[in-house]
N, CA, C and O atoms as a printed pandas DataFrame, in Angstrom:
     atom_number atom_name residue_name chain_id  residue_number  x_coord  y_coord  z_coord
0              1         N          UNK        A               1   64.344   36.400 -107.928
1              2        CA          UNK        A               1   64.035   35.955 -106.584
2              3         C          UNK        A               1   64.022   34.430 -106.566
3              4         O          UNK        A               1   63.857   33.812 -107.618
4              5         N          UNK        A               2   64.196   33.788 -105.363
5              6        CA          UNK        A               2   64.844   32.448 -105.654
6              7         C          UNK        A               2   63.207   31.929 -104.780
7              8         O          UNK        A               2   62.604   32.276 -103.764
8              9         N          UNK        A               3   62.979   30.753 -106.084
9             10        CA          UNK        A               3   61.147   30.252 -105.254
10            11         C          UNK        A               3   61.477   29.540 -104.181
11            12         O          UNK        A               3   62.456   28.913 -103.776
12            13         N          UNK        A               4   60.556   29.764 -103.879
13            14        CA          UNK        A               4   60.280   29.382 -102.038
14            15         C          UNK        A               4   59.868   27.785 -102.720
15            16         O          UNK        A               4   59.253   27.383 -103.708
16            17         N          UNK        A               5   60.628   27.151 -101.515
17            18        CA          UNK        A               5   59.807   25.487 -101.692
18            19         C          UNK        A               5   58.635   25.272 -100.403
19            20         O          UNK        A               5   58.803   25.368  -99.188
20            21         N          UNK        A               6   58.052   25.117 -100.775
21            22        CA          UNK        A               6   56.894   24.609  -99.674
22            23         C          UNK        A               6   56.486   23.138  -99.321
23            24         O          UNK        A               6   55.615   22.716 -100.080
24            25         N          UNK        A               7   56.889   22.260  -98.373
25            26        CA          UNK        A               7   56.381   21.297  -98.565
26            27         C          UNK        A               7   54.971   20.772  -98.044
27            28         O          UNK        A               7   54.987   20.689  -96.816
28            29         N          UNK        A               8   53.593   20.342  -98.684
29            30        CA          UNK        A               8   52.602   19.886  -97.995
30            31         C          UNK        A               8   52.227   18.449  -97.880
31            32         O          UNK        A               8   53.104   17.642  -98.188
32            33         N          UNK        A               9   51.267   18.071  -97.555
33            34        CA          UNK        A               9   50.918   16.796  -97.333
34            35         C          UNK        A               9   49.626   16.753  -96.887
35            36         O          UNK        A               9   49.045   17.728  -96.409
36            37         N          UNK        A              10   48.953   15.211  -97.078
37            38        CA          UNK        A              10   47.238   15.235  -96.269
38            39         C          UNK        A              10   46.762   16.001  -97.531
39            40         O          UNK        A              10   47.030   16.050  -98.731
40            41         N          UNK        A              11   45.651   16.752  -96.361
41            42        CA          UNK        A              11   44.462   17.275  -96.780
42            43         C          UNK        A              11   45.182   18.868  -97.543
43            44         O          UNK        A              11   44.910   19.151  -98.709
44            45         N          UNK        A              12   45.974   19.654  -96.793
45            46        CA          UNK        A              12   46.700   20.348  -97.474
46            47         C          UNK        A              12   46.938   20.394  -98.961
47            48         O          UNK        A              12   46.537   21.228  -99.773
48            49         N          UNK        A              13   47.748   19.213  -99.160
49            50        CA          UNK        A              13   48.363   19.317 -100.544
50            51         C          UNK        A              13   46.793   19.122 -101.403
51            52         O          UNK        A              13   46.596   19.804 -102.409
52            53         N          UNK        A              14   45.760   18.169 -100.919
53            54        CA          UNK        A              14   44.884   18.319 -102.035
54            55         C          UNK        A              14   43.794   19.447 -102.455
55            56         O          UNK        A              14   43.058   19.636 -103.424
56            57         N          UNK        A              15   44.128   20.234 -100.970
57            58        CA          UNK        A              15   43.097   21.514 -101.218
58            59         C          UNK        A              15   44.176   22.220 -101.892
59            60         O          UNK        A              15   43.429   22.959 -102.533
60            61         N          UNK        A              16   45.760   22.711 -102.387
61            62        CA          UNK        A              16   46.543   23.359 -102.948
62            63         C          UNK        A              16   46.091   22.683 -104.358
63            64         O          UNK        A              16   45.757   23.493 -105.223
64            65         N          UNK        A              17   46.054   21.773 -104.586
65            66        CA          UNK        A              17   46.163   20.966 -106.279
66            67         C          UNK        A              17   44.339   21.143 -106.372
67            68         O          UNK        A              17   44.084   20.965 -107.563
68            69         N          UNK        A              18   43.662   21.282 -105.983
69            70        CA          UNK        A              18   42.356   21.249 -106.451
70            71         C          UNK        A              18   41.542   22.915 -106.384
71            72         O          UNK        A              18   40.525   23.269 -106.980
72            73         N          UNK        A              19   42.143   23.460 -105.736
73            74        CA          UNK        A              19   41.958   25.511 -105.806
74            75         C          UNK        A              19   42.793   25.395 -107.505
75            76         O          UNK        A              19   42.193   25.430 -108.580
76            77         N          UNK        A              20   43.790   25.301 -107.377
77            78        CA          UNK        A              20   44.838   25.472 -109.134
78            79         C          UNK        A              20   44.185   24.379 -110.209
79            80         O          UNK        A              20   44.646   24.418 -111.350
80            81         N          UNK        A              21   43.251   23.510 -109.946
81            82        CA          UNK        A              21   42.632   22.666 -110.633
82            83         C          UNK        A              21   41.177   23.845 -110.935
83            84         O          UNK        A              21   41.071   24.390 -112.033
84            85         N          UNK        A              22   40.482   24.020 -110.168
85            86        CA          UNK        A              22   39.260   24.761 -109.946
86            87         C          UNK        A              22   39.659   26.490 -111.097
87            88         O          UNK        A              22   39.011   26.943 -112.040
88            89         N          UNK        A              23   40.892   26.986 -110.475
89            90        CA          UNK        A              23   40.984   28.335 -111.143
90            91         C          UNK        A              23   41.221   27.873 -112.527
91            92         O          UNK        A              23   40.880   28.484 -113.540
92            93         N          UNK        A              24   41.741   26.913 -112.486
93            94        CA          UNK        A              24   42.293   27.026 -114.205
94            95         C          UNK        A              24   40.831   26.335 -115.075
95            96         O          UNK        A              24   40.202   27.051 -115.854
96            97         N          UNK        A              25   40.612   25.547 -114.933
97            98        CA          UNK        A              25   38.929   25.119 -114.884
98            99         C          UNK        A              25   38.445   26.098 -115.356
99           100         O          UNK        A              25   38.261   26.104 -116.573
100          101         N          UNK        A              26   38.186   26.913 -114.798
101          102        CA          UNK        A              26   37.179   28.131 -114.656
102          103         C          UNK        A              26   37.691   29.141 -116.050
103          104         O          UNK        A              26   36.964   29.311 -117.028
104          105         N          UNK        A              27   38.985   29.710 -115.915
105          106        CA          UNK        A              27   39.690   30.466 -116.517
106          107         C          UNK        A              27   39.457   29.780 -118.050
107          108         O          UNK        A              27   39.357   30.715 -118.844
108          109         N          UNK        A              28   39.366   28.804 -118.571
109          110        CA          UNK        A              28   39.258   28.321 -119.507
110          111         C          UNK        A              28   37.973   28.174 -120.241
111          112         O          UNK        A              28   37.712   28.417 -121.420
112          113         N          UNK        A              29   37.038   27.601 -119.023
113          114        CA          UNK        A              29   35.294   27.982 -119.217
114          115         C          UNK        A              29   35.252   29.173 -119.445
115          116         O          UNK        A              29   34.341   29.470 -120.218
116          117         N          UNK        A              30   36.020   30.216 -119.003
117          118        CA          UNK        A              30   35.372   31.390 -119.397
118          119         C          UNK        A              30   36.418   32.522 -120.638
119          120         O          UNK        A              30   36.308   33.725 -120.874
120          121         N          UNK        A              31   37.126   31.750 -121.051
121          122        CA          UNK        A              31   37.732   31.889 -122.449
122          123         C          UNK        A              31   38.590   32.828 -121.788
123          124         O          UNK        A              31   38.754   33.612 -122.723
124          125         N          UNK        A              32   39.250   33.301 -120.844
125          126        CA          UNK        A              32   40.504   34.227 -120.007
126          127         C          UNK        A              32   41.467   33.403 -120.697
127          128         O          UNK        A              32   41.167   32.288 -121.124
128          129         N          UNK        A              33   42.771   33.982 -120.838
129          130        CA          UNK        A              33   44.048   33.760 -120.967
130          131         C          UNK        A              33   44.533   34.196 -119.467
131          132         O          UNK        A              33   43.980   34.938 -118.655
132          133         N          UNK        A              34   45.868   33.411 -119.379
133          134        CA          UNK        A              34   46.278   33.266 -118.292
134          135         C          UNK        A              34   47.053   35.378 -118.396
135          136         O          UNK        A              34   46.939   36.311 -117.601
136          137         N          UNK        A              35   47.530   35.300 -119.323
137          138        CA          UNK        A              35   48.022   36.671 -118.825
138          139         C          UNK        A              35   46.715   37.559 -118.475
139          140         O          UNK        A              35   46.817   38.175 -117.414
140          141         N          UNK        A              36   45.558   37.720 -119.154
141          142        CA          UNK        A              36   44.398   38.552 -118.525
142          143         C          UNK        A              36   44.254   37.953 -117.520
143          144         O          UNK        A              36   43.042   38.150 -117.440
144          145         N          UNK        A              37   44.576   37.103 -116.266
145          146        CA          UNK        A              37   44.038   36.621 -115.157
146          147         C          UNK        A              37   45.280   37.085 -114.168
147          148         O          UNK        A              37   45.449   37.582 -113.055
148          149         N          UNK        A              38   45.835   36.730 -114.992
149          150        CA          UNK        A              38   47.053   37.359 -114.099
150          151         C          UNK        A              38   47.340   38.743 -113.728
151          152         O          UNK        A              38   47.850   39.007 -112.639
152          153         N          UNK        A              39   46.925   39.954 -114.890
153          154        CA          UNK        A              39   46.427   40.960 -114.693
154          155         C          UNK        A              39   45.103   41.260 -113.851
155          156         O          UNK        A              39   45.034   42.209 -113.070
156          157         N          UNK        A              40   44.599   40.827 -113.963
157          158        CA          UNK        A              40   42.954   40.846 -113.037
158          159         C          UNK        A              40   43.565   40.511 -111.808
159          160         O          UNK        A              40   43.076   41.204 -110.916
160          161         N          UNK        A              41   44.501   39.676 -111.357
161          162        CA          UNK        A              41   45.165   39.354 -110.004
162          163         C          UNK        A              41   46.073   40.258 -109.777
163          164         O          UNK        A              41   45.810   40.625 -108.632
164          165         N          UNK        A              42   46.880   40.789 -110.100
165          166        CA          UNK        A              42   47.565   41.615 -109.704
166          167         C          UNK        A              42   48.854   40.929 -109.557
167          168         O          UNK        A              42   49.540   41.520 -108.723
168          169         N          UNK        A              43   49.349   40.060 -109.979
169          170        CA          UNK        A              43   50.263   39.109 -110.096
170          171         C          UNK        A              43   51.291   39.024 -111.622
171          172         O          UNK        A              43   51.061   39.764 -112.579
172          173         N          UNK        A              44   51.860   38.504 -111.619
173          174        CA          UNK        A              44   52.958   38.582 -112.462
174          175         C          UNK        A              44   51.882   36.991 -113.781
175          176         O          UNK        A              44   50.824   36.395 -113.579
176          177         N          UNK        A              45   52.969   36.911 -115.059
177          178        CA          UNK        A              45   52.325   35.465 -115.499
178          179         C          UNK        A              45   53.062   34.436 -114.568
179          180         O          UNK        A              45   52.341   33.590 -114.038
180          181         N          UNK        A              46   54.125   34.409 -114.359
181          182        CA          UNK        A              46   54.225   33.494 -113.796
182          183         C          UNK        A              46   53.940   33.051 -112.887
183          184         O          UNK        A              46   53.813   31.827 -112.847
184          185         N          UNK        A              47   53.689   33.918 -111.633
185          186        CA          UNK        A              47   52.746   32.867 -110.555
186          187         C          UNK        A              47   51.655   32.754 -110.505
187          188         O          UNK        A              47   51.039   32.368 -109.511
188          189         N          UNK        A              48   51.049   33.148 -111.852
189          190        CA          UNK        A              48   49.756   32.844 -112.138
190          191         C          UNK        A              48   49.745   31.373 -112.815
191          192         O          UNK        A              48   48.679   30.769 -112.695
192          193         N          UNK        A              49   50.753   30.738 -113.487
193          194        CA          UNK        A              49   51.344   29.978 -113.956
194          195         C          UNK        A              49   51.670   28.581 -112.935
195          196         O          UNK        A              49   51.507   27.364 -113.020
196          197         N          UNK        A              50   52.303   29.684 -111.806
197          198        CA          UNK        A              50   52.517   28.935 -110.852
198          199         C          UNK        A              50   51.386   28.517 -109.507
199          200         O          UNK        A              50   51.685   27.890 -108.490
200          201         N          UNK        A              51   50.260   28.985 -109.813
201          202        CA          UNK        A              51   49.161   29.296 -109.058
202          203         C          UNK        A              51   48.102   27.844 -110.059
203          204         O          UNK        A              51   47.209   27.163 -109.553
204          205         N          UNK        A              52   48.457   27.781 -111.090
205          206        CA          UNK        A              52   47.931   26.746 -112.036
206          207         C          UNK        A              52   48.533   25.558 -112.084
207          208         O          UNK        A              52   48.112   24.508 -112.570
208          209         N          UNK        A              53   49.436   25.761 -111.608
209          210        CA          UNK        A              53   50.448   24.171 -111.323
210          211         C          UNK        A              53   50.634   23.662 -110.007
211          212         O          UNK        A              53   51.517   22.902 -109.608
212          213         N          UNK        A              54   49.485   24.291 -109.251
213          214        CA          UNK        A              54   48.897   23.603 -107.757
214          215         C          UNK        A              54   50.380   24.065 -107.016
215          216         O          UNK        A              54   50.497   23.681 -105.852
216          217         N          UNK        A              55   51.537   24.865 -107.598
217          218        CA          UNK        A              55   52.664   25.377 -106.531
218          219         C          UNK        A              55   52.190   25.882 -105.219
219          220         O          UNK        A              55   51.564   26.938 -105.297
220          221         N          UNK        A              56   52.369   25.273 -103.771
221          222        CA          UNK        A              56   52.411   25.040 -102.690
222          223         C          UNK        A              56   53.140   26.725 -102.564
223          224         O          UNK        A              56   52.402   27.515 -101.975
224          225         N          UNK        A              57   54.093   27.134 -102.913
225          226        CA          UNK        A              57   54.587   28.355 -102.312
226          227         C          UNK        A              57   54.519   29.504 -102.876
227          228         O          UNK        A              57   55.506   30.240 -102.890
228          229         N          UNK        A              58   53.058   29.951 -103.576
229          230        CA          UNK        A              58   52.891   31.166 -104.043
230          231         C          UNK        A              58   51.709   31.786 -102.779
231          232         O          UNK        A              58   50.567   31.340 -102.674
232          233         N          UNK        A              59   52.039   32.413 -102.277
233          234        CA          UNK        A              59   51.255   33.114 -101.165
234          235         C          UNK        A              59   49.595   33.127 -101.589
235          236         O          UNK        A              59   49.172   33.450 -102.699
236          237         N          UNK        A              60   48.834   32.732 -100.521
237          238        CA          UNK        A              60   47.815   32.095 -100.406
238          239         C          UNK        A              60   46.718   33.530 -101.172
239          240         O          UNK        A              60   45.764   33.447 -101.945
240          241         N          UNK        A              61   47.275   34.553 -100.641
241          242        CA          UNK        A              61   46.080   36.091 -100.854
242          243         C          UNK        A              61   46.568   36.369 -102.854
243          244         O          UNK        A              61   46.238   37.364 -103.499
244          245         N          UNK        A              62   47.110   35.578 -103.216
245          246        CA          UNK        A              62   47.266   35.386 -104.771
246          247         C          UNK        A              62   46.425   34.590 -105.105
247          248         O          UNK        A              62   45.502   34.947 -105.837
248          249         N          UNK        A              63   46.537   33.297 -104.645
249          250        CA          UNK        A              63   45.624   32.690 -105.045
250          251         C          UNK        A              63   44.072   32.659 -104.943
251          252         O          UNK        A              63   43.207   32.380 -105.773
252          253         N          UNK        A              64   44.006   33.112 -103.391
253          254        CA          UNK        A              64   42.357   33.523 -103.226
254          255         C          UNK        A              64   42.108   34.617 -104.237
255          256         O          UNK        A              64   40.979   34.699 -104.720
256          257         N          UNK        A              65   43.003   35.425 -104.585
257          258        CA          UNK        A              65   42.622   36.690 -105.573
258          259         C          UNK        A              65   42.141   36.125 -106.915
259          260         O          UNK        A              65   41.098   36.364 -107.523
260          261         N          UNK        A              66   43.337   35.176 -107.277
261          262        CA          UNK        A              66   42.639   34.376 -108.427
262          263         C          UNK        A              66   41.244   33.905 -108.872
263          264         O          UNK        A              66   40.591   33.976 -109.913
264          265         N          UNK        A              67   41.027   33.283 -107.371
265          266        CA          UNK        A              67   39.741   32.455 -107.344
266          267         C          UNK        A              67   38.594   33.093 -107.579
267          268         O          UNK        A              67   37.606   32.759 -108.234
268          269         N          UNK        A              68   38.886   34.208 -106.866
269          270        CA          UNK        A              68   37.900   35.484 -106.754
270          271         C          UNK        A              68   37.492   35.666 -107.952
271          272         O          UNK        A              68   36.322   35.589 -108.327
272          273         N          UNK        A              69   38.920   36.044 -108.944
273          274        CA          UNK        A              69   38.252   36.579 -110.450
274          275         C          UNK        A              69   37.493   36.033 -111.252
275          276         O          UNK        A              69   36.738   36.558 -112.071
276          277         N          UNK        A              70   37.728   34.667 -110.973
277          278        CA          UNK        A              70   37.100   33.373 -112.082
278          279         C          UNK        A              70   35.814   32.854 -111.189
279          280         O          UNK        A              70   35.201   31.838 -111.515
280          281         N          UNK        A              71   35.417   33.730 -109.902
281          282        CA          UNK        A              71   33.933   33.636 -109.056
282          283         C          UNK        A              71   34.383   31.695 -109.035
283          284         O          UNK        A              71   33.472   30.956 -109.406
284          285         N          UNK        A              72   35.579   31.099 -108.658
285          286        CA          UNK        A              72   35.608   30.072 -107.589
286          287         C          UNK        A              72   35.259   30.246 -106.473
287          288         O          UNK        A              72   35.677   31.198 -105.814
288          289         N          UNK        A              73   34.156   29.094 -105.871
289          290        CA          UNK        A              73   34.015   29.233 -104.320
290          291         C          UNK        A              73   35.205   28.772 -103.671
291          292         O          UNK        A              73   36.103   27.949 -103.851
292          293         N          UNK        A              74   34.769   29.821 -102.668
293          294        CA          UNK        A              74   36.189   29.661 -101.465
294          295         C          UNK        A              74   35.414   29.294 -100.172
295          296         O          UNK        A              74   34.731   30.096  -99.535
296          297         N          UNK        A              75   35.632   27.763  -99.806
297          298        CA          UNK        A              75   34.828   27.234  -98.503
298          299         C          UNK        A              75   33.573   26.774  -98.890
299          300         O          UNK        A              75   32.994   25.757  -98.508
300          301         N          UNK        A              76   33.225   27.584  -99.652
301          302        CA          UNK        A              76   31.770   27.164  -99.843
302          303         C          UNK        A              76   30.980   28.378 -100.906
303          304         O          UNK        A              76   31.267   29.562 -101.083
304          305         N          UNK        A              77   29.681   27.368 -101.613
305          306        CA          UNK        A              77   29.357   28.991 -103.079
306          307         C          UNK        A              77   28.941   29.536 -102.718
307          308         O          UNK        A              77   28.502   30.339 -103.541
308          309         N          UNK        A              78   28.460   29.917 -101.007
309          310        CA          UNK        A              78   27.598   30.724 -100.763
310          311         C          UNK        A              78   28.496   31.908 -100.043
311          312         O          UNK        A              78   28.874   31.798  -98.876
312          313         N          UNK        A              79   28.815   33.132 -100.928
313          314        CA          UNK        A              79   29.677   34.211 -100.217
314          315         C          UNK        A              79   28.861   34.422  -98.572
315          316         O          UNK        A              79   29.590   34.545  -97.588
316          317         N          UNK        A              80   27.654   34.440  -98.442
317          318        CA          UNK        A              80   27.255   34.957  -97.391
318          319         C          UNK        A              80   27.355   34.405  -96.360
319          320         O          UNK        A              80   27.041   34.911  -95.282
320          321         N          UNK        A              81   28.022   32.744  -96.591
321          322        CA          UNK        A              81   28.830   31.623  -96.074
322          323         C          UNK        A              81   29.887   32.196  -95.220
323          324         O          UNK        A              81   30.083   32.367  -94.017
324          325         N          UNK        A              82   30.563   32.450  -96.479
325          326        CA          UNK        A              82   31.556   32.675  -95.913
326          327         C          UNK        A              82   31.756   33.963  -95.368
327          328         O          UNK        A              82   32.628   33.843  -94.508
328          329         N          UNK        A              83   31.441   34.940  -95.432
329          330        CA          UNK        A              83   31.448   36.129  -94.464
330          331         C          UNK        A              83   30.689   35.423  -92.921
331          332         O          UNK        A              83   31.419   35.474  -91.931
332          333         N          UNK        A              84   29.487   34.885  -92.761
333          334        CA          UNK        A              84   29.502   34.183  -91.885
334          335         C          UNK        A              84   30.910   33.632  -91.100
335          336         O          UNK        A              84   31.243   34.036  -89.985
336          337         N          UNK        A              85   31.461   32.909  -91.674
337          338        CA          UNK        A              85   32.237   31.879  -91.290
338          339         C          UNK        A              85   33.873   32.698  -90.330
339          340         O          UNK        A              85   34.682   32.325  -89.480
340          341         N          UNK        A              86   33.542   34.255  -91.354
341          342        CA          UNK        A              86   34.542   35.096  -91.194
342          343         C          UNK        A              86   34.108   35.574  -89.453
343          344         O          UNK        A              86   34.884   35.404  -88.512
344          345         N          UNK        A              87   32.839   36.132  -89.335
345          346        CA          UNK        A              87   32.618   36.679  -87.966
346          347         C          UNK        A              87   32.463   35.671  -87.459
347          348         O          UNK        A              87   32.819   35.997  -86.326
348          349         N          UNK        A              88   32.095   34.223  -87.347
349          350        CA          UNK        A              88   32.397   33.626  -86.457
350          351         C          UNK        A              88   33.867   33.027  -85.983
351          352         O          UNK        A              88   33.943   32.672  -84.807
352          353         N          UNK        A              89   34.746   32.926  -86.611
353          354        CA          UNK        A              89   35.994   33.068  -86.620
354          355         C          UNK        A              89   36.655   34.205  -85.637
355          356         O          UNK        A              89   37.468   34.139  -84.715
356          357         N          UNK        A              90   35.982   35.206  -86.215
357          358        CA          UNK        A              90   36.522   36.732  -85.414
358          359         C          UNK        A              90   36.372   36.659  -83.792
359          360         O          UNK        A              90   37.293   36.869  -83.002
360          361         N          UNK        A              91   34.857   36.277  -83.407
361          362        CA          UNK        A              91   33.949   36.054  -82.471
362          363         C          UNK        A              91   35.052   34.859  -81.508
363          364         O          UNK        A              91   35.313   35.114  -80.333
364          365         N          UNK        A              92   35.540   33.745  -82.112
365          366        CA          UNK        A              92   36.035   32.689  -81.464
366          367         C          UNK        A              92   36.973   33.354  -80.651
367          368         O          UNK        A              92   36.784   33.518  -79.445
368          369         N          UNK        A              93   38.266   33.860  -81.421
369          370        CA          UNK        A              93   39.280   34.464  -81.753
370          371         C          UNK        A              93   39.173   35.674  -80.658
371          372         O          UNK        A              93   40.074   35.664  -79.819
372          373         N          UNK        A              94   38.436   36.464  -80.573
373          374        CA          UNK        A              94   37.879   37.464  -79.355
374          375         C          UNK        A              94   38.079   36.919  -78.220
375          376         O          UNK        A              94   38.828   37.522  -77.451
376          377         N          UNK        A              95   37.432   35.535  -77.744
377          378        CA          UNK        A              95   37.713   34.727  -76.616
378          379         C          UNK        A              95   38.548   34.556  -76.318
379          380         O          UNK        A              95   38.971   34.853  -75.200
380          381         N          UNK        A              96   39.163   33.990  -77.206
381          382        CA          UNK        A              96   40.650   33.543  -76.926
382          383         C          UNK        A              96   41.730   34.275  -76.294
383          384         O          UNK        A              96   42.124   35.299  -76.852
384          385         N          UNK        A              97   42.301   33.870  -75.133
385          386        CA          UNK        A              97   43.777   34.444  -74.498
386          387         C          UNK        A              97   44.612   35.137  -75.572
387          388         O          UNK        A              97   44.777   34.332  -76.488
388          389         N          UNK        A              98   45.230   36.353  -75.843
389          390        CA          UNK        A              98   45.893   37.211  -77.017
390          391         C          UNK        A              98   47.444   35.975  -77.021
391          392         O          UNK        A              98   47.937   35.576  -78.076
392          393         N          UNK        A              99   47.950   35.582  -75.683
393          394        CA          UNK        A              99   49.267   34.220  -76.299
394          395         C          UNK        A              99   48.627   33.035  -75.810
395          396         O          UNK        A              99   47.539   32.943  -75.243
396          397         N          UNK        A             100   49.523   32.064  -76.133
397          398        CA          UNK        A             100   49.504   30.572  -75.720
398          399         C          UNK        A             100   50.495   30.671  -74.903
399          400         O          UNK        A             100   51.426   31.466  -75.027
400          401         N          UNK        A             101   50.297   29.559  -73.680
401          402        CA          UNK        A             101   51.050   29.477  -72.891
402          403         C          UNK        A             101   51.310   28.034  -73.433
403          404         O          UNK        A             101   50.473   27.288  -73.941
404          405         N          UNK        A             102   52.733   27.774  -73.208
405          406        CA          UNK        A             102   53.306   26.446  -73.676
406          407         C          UNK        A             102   53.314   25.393  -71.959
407          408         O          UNK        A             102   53.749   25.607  -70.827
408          409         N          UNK        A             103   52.577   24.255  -72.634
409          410        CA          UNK        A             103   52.481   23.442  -71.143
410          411         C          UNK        A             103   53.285   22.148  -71.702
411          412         O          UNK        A             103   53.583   21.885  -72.867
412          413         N          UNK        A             104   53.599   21.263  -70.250
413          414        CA          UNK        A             104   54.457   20.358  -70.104
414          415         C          UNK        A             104   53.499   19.032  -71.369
415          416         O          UNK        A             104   53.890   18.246  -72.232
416          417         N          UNK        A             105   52.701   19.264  -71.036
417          418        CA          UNK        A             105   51.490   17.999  -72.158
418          419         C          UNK        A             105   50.737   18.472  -73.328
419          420         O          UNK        A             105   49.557   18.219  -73.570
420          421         N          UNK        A             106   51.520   19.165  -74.008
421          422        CA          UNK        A             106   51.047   19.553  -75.347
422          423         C          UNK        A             106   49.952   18.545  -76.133
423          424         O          UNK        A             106   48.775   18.798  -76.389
424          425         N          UNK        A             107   50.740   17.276  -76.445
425          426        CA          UNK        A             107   50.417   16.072  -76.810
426          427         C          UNK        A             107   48.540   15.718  -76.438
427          428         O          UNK        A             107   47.617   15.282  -77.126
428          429         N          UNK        A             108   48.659   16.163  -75.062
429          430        CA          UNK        A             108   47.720   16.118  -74.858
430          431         C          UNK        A             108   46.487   16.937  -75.101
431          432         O          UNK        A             108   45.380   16.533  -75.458
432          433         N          UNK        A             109   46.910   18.262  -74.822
433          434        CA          UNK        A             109   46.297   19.808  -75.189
434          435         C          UNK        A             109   45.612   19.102  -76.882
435          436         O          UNK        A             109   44.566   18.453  -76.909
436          437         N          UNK        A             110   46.298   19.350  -77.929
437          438        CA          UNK        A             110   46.007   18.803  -79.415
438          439         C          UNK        A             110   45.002   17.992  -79.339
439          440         O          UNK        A             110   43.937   18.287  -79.881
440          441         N          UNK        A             111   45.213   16.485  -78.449
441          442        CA          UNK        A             111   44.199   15.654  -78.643
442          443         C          UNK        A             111   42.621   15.872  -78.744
443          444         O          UNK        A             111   41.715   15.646  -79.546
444          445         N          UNK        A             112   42.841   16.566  -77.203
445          446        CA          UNK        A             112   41.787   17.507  -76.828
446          447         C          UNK        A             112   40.509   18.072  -77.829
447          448         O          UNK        A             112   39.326   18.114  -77.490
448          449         N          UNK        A             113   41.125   18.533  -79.277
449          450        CA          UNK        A             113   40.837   19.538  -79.759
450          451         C          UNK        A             113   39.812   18.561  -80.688
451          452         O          UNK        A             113   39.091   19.066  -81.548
């Protein structure tokens, strides 16, 4: 299969290089080899490999799986955080119109936010 290139930038690229900084961190504190992690993920070695080399285009529910195994926080250390964070998300998301309507002042709409 031919790898996906992903390009990021900002805040992006440093939360991608510091999750693959954090798992491998961890994986090492806790004496795992990358192929047992990669097994525990459900993932191949290599994009576990590639999940360790901060790669931008290995699908995100790999890497949270990762994180998971090696008990990295995700958002924050408090799981009950983040299930929080999940229903309020849900809750927002409920409100919200099911499409976007595209307007003449986008530019503006964004600012807004």
């Amino acid at each position: 299969m031919a790898k996906r290139h992903v390009t990021t930038k900002g805040a992006s690229r440093d939360a991608v290089i510091a999750l693959g900084q954090i798992i491998r961190i961890l994986r090492k504190k806790q004496g795992i080899t990358i192929e047992e992690l990669a097994r525990r993920s459900h993932v191949s070695k290599q994009t576990m490999i590639n999940i360790e080399k901060r790669s931008p285009g290995v699908a995100i529910g790999n890497v949270f799986n990762a994180a998971v195994e090696v008990d990295a926080p995700l958002f924050s250390p408090d799981e009950a955080e983040i299930a929080r964070l999940r229903r309020r998300g849900e809750e927002t998301l409920s409100l919200m119109p099911a499409r976007v309507e595209v307007s003449g002042d986008r530019d503006h709409e964004l600012a807004a936010l």
